[in-house]
Backbone as CSV, one residue per row, in Angstrom:
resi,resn,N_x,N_y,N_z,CA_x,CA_y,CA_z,C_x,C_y,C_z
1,UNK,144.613,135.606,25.822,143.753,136.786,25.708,142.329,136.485,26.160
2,UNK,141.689,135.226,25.524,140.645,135.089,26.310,139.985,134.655,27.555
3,UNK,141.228,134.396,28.143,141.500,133.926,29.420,141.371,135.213,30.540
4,UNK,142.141,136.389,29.780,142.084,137.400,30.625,141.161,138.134,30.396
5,UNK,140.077,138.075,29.495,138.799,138.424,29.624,137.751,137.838,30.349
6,UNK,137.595,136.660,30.299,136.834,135.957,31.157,137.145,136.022,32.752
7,UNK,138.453,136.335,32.733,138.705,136.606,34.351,138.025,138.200,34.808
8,UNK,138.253,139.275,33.561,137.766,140.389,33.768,136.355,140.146,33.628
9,UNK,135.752,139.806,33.060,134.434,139.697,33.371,133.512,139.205,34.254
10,UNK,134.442,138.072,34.629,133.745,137.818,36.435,134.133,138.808,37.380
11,UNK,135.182,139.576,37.182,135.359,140.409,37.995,134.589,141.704,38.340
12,UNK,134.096,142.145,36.794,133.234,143.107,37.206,131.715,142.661,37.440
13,UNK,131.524,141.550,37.281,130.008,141.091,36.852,129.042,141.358,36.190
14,UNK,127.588,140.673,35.671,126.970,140.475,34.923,126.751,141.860,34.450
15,UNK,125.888,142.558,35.360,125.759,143.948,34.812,126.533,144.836,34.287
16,UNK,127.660,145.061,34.805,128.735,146.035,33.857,129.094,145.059,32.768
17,UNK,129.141,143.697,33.103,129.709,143.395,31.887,128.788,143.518,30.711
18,UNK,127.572,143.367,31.167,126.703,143.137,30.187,126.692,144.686,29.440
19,UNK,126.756,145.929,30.174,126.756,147.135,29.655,128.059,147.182,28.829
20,UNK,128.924,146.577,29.134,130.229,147.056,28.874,130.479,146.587,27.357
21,UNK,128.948,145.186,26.571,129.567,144.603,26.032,128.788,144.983,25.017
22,UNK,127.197,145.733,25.015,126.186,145.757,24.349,126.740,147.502,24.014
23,UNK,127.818,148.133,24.873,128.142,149.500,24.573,128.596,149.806,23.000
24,UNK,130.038,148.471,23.505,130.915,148.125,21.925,129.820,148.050,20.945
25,UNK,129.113,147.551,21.163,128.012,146.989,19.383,127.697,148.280,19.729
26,UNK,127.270,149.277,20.506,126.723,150.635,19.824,127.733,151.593,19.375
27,UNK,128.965,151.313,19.831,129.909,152.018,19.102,130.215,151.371,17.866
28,UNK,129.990,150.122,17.855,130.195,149.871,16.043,129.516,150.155,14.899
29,UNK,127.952,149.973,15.332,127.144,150.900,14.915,127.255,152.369,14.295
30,UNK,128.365,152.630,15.288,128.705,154.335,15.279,130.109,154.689,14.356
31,UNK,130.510,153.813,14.711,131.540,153.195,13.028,131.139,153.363,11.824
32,UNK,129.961,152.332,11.654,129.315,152.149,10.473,128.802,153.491,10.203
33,UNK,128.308,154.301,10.914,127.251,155.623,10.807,128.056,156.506,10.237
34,UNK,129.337,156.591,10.597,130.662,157.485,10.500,131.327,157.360,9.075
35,UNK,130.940,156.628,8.435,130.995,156.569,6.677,130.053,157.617,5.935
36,UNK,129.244,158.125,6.710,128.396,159.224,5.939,129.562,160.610,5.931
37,UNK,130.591,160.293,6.609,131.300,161.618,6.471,132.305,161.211,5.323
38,UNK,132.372,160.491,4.549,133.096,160.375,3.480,132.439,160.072,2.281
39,UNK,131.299,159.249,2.535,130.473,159.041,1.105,129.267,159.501,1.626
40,UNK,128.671,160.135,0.275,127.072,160.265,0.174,126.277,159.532,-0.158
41,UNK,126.828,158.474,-0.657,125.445,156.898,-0.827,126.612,155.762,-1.374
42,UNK,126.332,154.710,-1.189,126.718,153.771,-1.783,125.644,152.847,-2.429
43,UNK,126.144,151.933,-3.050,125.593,151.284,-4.198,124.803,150.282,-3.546
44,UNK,123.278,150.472,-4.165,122.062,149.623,-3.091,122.696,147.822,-3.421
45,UNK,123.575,147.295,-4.336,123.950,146.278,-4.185,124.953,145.980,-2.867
46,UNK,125.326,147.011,-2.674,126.718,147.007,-1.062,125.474,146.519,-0.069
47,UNK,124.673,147.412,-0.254,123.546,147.746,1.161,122.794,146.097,0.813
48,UNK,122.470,145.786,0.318,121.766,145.044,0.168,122.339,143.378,0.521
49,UNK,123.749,143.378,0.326,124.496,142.253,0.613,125.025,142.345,2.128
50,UNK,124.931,143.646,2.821,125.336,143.704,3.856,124.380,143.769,4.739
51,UNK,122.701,143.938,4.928,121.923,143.988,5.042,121.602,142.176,5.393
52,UNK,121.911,141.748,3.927,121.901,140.071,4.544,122.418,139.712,5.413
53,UNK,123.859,140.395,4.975,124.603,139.635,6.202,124.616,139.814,7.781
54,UNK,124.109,140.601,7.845,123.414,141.236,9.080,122.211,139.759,9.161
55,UNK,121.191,139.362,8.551,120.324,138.752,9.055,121.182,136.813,9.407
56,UNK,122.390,136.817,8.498,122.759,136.027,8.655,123.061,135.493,10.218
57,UNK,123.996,136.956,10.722,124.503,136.732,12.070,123.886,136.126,13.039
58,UNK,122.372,137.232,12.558,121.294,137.100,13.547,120.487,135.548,13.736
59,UNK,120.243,134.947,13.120,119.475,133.813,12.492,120.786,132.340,13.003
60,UNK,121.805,132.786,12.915,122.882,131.748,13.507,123.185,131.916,14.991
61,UNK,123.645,133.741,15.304,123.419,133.604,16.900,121.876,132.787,17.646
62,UNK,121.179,132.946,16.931,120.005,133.089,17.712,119.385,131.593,18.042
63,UNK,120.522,130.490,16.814,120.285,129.232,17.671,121.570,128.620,18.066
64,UNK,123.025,129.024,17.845,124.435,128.660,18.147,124.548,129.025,19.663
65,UNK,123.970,130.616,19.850,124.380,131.435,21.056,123.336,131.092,21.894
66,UNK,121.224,131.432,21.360,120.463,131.223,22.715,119.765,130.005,22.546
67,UNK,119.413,129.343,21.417,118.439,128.552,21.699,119.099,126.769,22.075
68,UNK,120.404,126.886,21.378,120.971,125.542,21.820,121.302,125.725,23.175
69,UNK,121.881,126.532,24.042,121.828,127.141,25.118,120.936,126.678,26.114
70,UNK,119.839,127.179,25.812,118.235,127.530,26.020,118.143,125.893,26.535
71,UNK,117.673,124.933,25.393,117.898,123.272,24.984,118.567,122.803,25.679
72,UNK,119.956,123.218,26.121,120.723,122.608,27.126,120.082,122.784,28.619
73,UNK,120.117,123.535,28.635,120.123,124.235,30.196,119.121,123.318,30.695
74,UNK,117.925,123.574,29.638,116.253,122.478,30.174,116.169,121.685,30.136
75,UNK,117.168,120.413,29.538,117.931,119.142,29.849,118.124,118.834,31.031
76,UNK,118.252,120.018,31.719,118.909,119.916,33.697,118.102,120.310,34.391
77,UNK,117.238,121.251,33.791,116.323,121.868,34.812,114.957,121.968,34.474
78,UNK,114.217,120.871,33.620,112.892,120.389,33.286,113.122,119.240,32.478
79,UNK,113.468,118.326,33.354,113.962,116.936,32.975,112.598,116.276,32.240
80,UNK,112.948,115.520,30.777,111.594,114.868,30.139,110.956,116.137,29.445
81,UNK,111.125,117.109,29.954,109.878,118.868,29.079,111.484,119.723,28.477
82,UNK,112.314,119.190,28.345,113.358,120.276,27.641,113.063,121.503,26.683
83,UNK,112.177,120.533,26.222,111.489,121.340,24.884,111.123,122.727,25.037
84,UNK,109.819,122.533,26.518,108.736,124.028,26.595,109.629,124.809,26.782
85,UNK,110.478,125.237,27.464,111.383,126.671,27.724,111.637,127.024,26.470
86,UNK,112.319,126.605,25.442,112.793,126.875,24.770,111.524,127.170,23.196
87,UNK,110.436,126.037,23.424,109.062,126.858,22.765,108.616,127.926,23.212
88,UNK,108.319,128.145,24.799,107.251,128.968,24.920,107.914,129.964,24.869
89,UNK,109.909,130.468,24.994,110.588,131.313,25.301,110.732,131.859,23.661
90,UNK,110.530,130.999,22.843,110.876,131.782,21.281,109.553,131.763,20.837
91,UNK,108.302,131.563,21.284,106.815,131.914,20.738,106.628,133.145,21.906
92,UNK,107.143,133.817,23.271,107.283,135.066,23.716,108.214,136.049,22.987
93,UNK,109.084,135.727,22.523,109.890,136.403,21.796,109.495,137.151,20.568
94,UNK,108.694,136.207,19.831,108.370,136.520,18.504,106.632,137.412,18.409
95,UNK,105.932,136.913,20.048,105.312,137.687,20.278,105.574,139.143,20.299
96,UNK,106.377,139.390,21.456,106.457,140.664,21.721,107.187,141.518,20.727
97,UNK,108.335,141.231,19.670,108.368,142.082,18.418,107.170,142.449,17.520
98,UNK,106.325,141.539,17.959,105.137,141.141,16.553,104.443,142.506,17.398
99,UNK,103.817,142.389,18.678,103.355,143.554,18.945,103.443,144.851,18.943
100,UNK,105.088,144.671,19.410,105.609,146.430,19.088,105.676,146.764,17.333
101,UNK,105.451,145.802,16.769,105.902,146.334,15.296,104.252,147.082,15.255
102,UNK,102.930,145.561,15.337,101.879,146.408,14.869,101.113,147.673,15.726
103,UNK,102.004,147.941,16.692,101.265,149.434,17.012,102.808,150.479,17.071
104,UNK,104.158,150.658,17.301,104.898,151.088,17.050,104.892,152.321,15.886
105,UNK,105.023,153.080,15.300,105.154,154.064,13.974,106.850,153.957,13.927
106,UNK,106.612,153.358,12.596,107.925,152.937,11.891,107.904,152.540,10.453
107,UNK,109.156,152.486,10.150,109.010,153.031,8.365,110.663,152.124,7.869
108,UNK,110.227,150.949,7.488,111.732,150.399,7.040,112.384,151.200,5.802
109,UNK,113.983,150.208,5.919,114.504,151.547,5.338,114.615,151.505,3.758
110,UNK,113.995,150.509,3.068,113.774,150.997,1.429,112.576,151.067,1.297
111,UNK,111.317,151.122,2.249,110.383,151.520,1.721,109.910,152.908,1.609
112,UNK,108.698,153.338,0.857,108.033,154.427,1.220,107.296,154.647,1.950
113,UNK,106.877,155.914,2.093,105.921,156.754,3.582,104.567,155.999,3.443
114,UNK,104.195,155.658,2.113,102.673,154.741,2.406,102.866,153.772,2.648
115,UNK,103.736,153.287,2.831,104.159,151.247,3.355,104.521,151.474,5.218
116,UNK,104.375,152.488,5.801,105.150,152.857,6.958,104.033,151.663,8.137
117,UNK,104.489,151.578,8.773,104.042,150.679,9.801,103.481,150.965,11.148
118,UNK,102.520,150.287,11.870,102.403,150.708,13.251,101.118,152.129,13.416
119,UNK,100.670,152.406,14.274,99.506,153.000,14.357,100.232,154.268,13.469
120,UNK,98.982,154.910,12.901,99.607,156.433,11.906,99.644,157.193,12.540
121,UNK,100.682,157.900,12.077,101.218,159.261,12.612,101.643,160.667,11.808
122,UNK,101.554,161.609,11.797,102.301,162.671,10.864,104.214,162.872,11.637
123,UNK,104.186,161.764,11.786,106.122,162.086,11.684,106.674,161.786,11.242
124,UNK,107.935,162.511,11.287,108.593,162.789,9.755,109.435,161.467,9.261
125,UNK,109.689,161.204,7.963,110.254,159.973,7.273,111.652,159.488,8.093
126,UNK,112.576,160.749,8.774,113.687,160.069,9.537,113.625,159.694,11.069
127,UNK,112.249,160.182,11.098,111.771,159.636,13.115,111.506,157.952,12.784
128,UNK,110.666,157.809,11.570,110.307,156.192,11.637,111.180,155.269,11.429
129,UNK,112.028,155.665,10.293,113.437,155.335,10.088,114.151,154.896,11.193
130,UNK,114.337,155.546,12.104,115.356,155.273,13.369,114.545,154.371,14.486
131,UNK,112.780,154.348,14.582,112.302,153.797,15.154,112.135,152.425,14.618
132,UNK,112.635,152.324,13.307,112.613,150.794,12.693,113.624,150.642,13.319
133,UNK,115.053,150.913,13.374,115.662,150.160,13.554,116.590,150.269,14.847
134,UNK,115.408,150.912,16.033,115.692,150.622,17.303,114.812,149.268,17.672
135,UNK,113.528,149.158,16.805,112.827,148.386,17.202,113.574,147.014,16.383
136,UNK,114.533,146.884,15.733,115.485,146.091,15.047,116.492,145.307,16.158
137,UNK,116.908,146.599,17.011,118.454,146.340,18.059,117.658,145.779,19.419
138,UNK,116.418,145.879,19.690,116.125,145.618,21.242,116.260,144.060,21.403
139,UNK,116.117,142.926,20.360,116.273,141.930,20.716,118.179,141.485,20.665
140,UNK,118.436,141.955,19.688,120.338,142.605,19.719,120.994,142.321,21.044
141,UNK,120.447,143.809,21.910,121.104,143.783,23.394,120.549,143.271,24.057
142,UNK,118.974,142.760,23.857,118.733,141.766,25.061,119.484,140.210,24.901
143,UNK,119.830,139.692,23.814,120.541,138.777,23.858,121.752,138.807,24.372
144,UNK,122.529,139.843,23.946,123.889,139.756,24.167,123.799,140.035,26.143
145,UNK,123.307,140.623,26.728,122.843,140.976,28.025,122.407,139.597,29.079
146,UNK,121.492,138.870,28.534,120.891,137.547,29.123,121.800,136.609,29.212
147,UNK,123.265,137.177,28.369,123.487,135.736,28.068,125.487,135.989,28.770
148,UNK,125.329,137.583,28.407,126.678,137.774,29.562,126.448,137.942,30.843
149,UNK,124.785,138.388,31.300,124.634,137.906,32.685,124.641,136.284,33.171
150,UNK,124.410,135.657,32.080,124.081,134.386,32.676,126.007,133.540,33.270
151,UNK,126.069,133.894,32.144,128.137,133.742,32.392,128.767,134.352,33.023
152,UNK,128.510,135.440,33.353,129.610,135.969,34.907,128.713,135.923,35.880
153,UNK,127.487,135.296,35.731,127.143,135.063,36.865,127.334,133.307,37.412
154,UNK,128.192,132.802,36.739,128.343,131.650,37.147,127.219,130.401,36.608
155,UNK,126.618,130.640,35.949,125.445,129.997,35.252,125.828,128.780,34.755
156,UNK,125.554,127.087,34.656,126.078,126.348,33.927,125.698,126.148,32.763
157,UNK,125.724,125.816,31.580,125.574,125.870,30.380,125.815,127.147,29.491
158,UNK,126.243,128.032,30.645,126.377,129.681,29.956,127.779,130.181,29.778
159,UNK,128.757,130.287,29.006,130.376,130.686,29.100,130.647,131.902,28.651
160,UNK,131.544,132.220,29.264,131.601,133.756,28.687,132.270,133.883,27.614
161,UNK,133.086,132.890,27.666,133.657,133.060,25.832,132.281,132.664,24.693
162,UNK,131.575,132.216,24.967,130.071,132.157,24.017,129.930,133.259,24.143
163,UNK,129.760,134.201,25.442,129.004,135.757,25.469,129.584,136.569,24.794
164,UNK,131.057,136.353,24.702,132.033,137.467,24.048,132.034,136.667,22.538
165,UNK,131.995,135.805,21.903,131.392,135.737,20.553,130.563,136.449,20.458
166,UNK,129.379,135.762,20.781,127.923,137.058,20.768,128.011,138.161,20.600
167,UNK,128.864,138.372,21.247,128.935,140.618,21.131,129.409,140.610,20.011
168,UNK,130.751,139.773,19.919,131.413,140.547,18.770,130.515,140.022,16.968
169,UNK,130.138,138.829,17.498,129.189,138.773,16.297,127.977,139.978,15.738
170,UNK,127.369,140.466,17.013,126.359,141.215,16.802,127.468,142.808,16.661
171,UNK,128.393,142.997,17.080,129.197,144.102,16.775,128.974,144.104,15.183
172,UNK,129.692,143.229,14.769,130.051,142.685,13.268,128.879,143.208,12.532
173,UNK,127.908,142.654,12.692,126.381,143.134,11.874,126.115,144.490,12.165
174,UNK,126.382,145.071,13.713,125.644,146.399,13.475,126.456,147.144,12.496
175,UNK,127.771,147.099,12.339,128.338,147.775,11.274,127.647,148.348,10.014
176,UNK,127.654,147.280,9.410,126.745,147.621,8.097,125.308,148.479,8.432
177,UNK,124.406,147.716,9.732,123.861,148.868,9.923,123.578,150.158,10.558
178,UNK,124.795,150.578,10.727,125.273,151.951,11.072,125.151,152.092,9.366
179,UNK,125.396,152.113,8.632,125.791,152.603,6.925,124.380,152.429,6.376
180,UNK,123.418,151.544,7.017,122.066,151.623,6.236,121.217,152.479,6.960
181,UNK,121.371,152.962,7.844,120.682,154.073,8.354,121.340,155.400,8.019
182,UNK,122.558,155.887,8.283,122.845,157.033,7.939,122.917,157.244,5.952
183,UNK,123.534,156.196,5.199,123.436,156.948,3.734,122.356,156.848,3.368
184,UNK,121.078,156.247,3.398,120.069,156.813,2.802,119.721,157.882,3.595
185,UNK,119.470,158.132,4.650,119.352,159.707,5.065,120.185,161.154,4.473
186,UNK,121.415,160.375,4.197,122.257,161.522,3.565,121.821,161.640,1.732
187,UNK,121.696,160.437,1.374,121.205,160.523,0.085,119.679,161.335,-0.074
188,UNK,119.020,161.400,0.930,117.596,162.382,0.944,117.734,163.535,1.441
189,UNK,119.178,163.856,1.559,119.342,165.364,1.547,120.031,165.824,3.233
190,UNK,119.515,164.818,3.824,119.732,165.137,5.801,121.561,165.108,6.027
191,UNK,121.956,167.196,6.583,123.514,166.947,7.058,124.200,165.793,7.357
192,UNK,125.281,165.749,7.109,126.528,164.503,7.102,126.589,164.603,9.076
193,UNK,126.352,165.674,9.739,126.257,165.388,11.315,125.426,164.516,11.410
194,UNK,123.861,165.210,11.033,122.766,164.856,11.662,122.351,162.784,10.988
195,UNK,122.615,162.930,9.836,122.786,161.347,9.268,123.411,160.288,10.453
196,UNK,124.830,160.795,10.578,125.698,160.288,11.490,125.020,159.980,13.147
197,UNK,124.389,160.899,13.574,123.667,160.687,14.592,122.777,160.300,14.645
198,UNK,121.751,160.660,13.405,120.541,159.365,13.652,121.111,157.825,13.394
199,UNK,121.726,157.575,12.545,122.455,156.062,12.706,122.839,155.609,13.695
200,UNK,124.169,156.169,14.553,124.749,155.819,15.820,122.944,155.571,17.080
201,UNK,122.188,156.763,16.797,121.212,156.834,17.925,120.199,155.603,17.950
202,UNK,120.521,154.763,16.576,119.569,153.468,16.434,120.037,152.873,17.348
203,UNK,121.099,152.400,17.510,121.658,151.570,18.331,121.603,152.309,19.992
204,UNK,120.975,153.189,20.437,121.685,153.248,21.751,120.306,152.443,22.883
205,UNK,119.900,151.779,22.275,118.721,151.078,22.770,119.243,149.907,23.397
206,UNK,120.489,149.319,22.856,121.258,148.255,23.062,121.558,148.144,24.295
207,UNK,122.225,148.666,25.231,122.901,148.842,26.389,122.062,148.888,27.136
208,UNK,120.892,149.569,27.051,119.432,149.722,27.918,119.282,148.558,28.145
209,UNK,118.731,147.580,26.781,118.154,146.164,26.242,118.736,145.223,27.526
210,UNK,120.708,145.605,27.068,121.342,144.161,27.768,121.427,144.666,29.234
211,UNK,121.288,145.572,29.538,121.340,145.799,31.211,119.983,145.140,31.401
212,UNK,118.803,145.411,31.256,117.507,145.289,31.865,117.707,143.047,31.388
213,UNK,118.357,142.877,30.217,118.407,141.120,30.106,119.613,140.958,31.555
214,UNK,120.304,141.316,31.765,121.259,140.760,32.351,120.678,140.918,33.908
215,UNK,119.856,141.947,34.146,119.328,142.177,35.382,118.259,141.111,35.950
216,UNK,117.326,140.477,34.686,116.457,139.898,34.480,117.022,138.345,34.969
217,UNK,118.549,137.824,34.180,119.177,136.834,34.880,119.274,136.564,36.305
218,UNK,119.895,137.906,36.725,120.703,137.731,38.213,119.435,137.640,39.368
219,UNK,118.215,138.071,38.752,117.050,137.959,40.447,116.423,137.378,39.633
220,UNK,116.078,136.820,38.353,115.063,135.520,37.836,115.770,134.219,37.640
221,UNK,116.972,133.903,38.086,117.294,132.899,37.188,116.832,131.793,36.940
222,UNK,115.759,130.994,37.256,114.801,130.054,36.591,114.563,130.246,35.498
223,UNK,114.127,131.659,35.226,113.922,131.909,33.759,114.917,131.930,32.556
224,UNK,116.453,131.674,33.141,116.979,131.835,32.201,117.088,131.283,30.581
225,UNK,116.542,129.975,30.438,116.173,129.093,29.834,114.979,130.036,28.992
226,UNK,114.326,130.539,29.657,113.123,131.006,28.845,113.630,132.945,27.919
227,UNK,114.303,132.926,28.880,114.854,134.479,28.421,116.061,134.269,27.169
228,UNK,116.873,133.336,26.810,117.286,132.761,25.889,116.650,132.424,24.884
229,UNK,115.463,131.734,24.857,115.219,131.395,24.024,113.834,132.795,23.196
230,UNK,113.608,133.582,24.392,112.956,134.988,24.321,113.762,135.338,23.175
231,UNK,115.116,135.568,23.693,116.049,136.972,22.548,116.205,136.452,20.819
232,UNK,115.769,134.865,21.233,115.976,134.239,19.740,114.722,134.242,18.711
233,UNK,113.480,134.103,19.566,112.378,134.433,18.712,112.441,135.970,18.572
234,UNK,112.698,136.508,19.609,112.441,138.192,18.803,113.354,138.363,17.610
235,UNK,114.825,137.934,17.946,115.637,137.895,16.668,115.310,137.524,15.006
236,UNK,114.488,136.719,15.517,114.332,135.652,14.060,113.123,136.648,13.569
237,UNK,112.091,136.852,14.218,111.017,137.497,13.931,111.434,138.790,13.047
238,UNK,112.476,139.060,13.633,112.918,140.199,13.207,113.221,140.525,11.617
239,UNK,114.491,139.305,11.357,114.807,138.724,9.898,113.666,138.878,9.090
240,UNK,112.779,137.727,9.960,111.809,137.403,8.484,111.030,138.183,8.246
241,UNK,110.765,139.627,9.188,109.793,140.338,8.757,110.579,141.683,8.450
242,UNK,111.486,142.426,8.841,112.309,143.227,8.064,113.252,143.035,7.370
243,UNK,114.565,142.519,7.773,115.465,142.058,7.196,115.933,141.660,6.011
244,UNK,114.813,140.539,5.485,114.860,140.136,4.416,114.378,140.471,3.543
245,UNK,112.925,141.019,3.469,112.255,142.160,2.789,112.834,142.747,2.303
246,UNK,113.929,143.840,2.656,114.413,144.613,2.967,115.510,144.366,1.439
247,UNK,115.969,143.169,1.409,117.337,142.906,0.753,116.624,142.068,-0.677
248,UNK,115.191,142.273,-0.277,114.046,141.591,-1.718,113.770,142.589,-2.971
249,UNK,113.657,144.260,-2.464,112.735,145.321,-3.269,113.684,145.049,-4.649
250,UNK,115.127,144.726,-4.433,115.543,144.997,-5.707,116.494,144.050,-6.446
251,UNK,117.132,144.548,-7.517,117.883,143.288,-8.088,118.950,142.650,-7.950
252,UNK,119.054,143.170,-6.477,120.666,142.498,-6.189,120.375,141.310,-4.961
253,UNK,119.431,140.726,-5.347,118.607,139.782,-4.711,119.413,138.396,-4.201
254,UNK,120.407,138.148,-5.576,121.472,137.144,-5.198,122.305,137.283,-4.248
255,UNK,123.307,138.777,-4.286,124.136,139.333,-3.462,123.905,139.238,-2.123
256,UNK,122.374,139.509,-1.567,121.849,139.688,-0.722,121.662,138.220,-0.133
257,UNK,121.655,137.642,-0.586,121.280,136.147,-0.470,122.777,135.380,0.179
258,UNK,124.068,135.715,-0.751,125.131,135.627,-0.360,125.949,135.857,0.684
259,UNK,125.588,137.706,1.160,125.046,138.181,1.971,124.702,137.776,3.510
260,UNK,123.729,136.821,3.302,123.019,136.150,4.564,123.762,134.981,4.877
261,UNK,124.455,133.986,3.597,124.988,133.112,4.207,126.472,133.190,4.811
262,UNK,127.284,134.629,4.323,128.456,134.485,4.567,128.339,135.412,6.376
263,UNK,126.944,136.036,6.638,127.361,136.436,8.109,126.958,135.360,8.723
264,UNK,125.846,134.372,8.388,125.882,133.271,9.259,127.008,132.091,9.462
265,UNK,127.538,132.086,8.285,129.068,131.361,8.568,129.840,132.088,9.484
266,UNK,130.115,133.519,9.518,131.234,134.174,10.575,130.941,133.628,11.814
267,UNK,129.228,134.494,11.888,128.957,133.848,13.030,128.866,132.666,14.111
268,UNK,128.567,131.849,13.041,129.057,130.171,13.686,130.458,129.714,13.727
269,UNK,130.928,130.136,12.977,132.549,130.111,12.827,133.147,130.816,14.523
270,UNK,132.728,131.659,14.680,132.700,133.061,16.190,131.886,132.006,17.157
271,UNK,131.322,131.447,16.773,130.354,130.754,18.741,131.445,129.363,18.753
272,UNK,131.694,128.867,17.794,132.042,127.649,18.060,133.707,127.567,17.984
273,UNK,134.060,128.387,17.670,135.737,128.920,18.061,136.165,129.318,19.340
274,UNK,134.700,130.112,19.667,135.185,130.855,20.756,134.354,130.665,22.177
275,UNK,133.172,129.730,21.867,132.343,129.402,22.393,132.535,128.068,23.013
């Protein structure tokens, strides 16, 4: 089976594949979102353990999938400096989330309207909501994108069975948050459609993300080393400044904790099985 994926994926190449792969995680997303049509909230201990585990994925792809990656690659191609690609590529990374967060208008999702983030605005509590957590997915599909362009494009240190972990790891996490965006919207009153669609619509940033990473491979590839280790600082940045917060406000603090370590086990369990 994974044989005949990897053949399909050189076949269509980096770019479709990369769309083809960052699509799935927005349809899982859209999975997860699609539970607002059966429940109206679940129990902030569910959200809160799944929420971890979401940062788990992220925090294990981001050195299993780009930065050991990253480390390798500059072994071959900045012989004696291995290191800088993979510094200056996760201190750009963690830059550019850090920026879009402090001017962005966005509003994580257990806080309130006076904790909201990013230059002020009068819009409404479910616009910031969804802008948290597009500004959540852009490092998402740029990873999964950089890193299935780098593998059907023939890249060494880059495999496509690593790329197709990746997806399905980051599939795995958006799940849960498809369910943390749409039930608290439904629990504040917003239709079981409209819930459903602002959830699924967090994610459609993804596919954008990994086309423009995978594009970024195929006419930069020097940079690939640095664009790897890019998707991992934005990732991480991400964790430690929403993510975890996030799974702190309340008392299911352990769960949440549990949470984080059992998606980072899948996840490493997923790169190095399949990777």
């Amino acid at each position: 089976m994974m044989q005949e994926l990897e053949m399909w994926v050189q076949k269509i190449g980096p770019v479709w594949s990369a769309l083809v792969a960052t699509t799935f995680t927005w349809l899982v997303t859209a999975l997860g979102a699609s539970l607002v049509f059966f429940f109206k909230k679940m129990h902030r201990g569910a959200l809160d353990t799944m929420l971890g585990f979401t940062g788990g994925v992220m925090v294990a792809a981001s050195f299993w999938s780009l930065l050991n990656p990253s480390i390798e690659m500059s072994e071959r191609m900045f012989p004696g400096m291995a290191w800088m690609p993979a510094a200056v590529g996760f201190l750009g990374g963690a830059l550019f989330i850090y920026f879009l967060d402090r001017f962005l208008p966005h509003l994580h999702l257990n806080f309130g309207m006076a904790e909201s983030e990013g230059v002020k605005t009068q819009w409404r509590r479910t616009t910031l909501l969804i802008l948290a957590i597009t500004l959540h997915n852009i490092p998402e599909g740029l990873a999964v994108g950089v890193l299935f362009g780098a593998a059907a494009n023939g890249m060494p240190d880059a495999s496509i069975s690593a790329a197709i972990a990746l997806a399905i790891g980051i599939g795995i996490q958006n799940f849960p948050e498809g369910i943390a965006v749409a039930m608290p919207l439904r629990r504040n009153g917003v239709s079981r459609a409209k819930s459903f669609w602002y959830g699924q619509l967090s994610a459609i940033v993804e596919p954008v993300a990994g086309v423009i990473g995978a594009l970024a491979v195929i006419y930069m590839q020097p940079v690939l080393p640095f664009a790897l280790a890019f998707a991992a600082g934005a990732m991480i940045y991400v964790v430690v400044e929403e993510v975890i917060p996030e799974t702190q406000r309340d008392k299911y603090t352990d769960q949440a904790v549990m949470g984080f370590i059992g998606g980072f086990v899948v996840m490493m369990i997923l790169d190095v099985a399949l990777g």
